[in-house]
N, C-alpha and C positions, 0 to 999 in steps of 0.2 A: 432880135432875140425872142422877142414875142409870137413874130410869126412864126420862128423855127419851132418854139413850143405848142403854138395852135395847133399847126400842119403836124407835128408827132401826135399829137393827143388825138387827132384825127386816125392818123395812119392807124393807129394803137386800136382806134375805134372802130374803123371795116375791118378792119383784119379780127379781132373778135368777131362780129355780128358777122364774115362770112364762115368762121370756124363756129359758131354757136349754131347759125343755120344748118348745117348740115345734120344736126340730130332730132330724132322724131321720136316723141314717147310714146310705146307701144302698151304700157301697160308699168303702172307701182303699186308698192304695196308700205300702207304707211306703217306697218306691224311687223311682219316677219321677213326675216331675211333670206332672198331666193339668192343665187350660187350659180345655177347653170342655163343655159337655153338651147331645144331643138326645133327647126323648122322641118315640116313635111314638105312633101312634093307639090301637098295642095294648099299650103301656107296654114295649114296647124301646128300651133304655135305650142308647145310642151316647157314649162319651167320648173326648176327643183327646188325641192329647200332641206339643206342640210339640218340635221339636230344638232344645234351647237352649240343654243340657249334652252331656258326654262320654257319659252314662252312658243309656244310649238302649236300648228294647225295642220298644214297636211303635211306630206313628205313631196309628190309629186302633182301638177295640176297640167290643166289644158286652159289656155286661154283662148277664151271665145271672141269673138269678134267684139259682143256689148263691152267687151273689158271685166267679163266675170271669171271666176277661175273656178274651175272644177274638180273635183278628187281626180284622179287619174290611177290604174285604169276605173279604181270605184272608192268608194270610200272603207271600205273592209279592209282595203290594202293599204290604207292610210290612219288607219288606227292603234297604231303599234304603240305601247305604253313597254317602261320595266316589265318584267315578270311576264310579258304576255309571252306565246308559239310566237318563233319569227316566220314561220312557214307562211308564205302567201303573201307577205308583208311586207312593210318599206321599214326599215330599221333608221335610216340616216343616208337619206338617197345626195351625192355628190357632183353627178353627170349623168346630161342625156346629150343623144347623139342622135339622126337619125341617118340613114348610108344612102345608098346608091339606089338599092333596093325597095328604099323607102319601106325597112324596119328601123322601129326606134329601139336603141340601147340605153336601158339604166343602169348606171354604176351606182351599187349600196356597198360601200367598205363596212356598214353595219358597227361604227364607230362614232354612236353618241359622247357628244363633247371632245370631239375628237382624244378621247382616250381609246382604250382596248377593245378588240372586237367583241360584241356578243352574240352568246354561242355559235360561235365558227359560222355564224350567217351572209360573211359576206360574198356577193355576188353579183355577176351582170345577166340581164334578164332583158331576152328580146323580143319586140312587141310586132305583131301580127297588126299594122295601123286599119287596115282593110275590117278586121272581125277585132279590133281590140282585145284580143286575146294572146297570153303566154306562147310565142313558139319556143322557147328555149330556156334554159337557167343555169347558169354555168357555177360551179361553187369552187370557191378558193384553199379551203382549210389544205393544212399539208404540205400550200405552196410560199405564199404570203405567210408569214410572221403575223401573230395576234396582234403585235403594236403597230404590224405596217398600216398603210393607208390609203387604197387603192382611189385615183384621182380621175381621171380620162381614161377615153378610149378611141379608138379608130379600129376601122374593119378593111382586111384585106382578102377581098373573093378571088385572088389572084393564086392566094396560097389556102386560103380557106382559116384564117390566123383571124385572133383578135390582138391590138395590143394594149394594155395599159400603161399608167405609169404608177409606180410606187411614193408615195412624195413621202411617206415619213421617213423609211428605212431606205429609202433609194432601190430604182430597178425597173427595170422595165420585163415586165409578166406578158406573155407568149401564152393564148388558150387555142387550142382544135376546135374548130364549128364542128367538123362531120370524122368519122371515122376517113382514115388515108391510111393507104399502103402506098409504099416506094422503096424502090432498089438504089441504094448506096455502095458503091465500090463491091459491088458483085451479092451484096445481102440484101434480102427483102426487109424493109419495118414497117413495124404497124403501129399505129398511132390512134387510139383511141376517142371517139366523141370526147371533149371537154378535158383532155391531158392536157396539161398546164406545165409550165415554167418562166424563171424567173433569171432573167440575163444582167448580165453588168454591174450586178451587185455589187456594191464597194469603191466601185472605180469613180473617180475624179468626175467623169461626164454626168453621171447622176446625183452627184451630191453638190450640195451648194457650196461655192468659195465661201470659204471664213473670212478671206480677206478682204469681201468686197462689202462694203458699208452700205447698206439698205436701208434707203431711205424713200418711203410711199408718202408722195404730197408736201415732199420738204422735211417729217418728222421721224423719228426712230419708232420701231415697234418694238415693245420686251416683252419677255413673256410676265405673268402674272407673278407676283412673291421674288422673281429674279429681276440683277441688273443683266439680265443677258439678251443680247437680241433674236430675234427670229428666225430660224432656218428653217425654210422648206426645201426638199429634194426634187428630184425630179418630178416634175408637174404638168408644165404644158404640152401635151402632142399630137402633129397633125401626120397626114400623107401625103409626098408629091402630087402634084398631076395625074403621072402616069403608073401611082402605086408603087415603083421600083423604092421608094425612099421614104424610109422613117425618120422625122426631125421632132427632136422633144428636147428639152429644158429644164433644172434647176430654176423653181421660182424667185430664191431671192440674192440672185445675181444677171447678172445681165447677157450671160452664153448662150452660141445656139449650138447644136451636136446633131450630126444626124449619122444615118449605116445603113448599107442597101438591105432594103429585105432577105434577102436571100442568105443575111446572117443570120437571122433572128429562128430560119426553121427552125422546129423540133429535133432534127434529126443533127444541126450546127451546136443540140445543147453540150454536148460533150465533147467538144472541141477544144482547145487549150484555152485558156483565160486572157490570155498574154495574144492571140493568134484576133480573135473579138472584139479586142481594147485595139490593135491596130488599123480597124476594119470603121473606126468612129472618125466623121470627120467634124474638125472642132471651127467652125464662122466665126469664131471671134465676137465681138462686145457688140450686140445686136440692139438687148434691149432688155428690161425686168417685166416679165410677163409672166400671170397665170395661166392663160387658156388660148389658145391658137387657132388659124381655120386656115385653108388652102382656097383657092379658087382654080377655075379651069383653065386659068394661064401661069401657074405655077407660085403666084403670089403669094405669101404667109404675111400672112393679120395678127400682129399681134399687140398688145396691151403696153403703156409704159407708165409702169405703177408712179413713178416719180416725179411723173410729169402730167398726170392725168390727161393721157394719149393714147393715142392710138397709130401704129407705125407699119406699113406695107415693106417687106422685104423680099426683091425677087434673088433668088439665089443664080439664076442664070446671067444677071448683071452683075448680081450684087453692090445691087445700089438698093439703100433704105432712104424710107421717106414720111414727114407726117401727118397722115391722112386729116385728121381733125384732133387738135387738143381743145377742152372745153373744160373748166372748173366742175362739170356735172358727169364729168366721167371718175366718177368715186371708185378706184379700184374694180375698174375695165376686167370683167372673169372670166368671159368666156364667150365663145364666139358662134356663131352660125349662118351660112349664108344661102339664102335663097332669090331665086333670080337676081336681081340687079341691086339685091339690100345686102347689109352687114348686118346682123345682130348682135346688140352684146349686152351682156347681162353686166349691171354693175353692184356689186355684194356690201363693197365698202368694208372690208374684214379689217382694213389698219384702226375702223373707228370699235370694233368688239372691246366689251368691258374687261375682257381676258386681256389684252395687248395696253389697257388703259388704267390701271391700277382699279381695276373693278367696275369702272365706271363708262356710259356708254358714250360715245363721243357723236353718233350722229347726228346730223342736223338735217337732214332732208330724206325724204322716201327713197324705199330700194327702186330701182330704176329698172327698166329692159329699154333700150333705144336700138333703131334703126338707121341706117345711111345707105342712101346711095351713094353706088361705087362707077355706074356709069349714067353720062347726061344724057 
């Protein structure tokens, strides 16, 4: 009996120390809490930090190799108080992304404390990494709802589309990069620089099951002043491989849903509702994740809030598997991959004083870690 307990306590013991080994700290921060990460082409590393406490320093940074962190693109832009111009400015930056192209995208839904937009500033904004300068600023008012809450994004230079997701109100939002014309069943449309829409509204795929019981780290999250627990909407989303496939998620259930692009055009927006909803296909009980990432063999990365994990799912097998769980992946955010690493940012949002009757429940610095994903 004795042995049998030694040899488990053992077993127990590599199997930790090789699931712990595989994480590399890139970079914490013992003060504010970051949310998102982008790698460049040439391993410039870009981290966000949402406004979602009092205690606020920049919105967006660049971390430098010494492990310093830098305003991003300047400190001007990261100066945003109440009552200032939001023009030029990070109001509450949520997501960055960098593409193929190697431009970075930032998502500001411009939703400090994630309450209501202010003044209709939210917007994605794409960065020129070469001359760190503005090429583009997309603005939302019109389309997104003031309470929504714009989360990710991904680019498709296939269609010339951006998409994000909605995670308050649910939806997945459809922006034009460039002016497009195209003939539809014998009409020409035209489709203007930065025309927006907003698909799936309402439907079942973008909103969270009520019925599934969320549970981050074994414990409940409720909101403040309520016994009611936490829903987010759709939240996590990547792109296939090959571009043809949008796959995105309700955070606090465990679904995956995905729909070829070719629904999502502008020109699909008025198409029947009922015709869209059948064009979704639904993977079943995948995992509870925030934030997702693809790789060049079709794999999706994604986060398991309840198990403080991280899980590879290939949809071509569909076989899921678990990359590394480590007790230091405190609510796993967001992902990014450059060569042969996984990045992920870990936010730790079950420990927010909002979710804790006021009070902050962290105990260790916001993290960014790395893995390798081949030996």
């Amino acid at each position: 009996m004795i042995k049998k307990l030694y040899l488990g306590f053992v077993l127990a013991w590599v199997f930790t120390a090789c699931q712990t080994d595989k994480l590399e700290l890139v970079f914490a921060d013992n003060t504010y809490q970051f949310t998102g990460v982008a790698v460049s082409q040439e391993g410039r590393i870009f981290v966000n930090y949402p406004y979602w406490q009092a205690e606020k320093k920049y919105a967006l940074v660049e971390v430098l190799q010494s492990g310093e962190a830098i305003p991003y693109p300047d400190a001007s832009w990261n100066d945003w108080q109440f009552g200032m111009d939001t023009k030029e400015k990070w109001v509450c930056v949520q997501a960055v992304y960098v593409d193929e192209k190697n431009i970075l995208w930032v998502v500001d839904p411009a939703a400090p404390f994630l309450d209501k937009v202010v003044d209709k500033s939210y917007k994605l904004v794409a960065f020129d990494l070469t001359k760190n300068q503005v090429l583009e600023e997309y603005h939302l008012q019109g389309i997104v709802a003031e309470n929504g809450y714009i989360n990710d994004v991904r680019i498709d230079y296939r269609k010339n589309l951006a998409y994000l997701t909605n995670s308050n109100t649910g939806g997945i939002v459809v922006i034009n990069l460039k002016d497009t014309s195209m003939r539809v069943n014998g009409n020409e449309l035209f489709f203007a620089k930065g025309e927006t829409r907003e698909f799936l509204k309402g439907t079942n795929f973008v909103l969270s099951d009520t019925n599934y019981h969320f549970k981050p780290n074994k414990g409940d999250i409720l909101r403040n002043g309520e016994n009611k627990a936490v829903r987010v909407q759709s939240d996590g989303i990547t792109l296939s491989a090959d571009g043809k496939t949008l796959f995105f998620k309700p955070l606090t259930d465990d679904k995956l849903y995905s729909i070829h692009t070719d629904f999502l055009g502008l020109e699909e927006f008025e198409t029947c509702d009922e015709f869209k909803v059948s064009q979704v296909k639904d993977w079943g009980h995948i995992s509870t994740s925030d934030g997702m990432a693809t790789d060049a063999q079709g794999n999706i990365y994604l986060g398991d809030l309840e198990n403080n994990a991280i899980v590879v799912f290939n949809p071509a097998t569909q076989i899921k598997k678990v990359l590394v769980q480590d007790e230091r992946l405190q609510w796993a955010d967001s992902f990014a991959i450059h060569g042969d690493y996984l990045y992920v940012a870990c936010s730790q949002i079950h420990h927010l004083p909002r979710f804790n009757q006021g009070k902050s429940t962290r105990t260790t610095p916001y993290q960014l870690f790395k893995i390798k994903l081949k030996s």
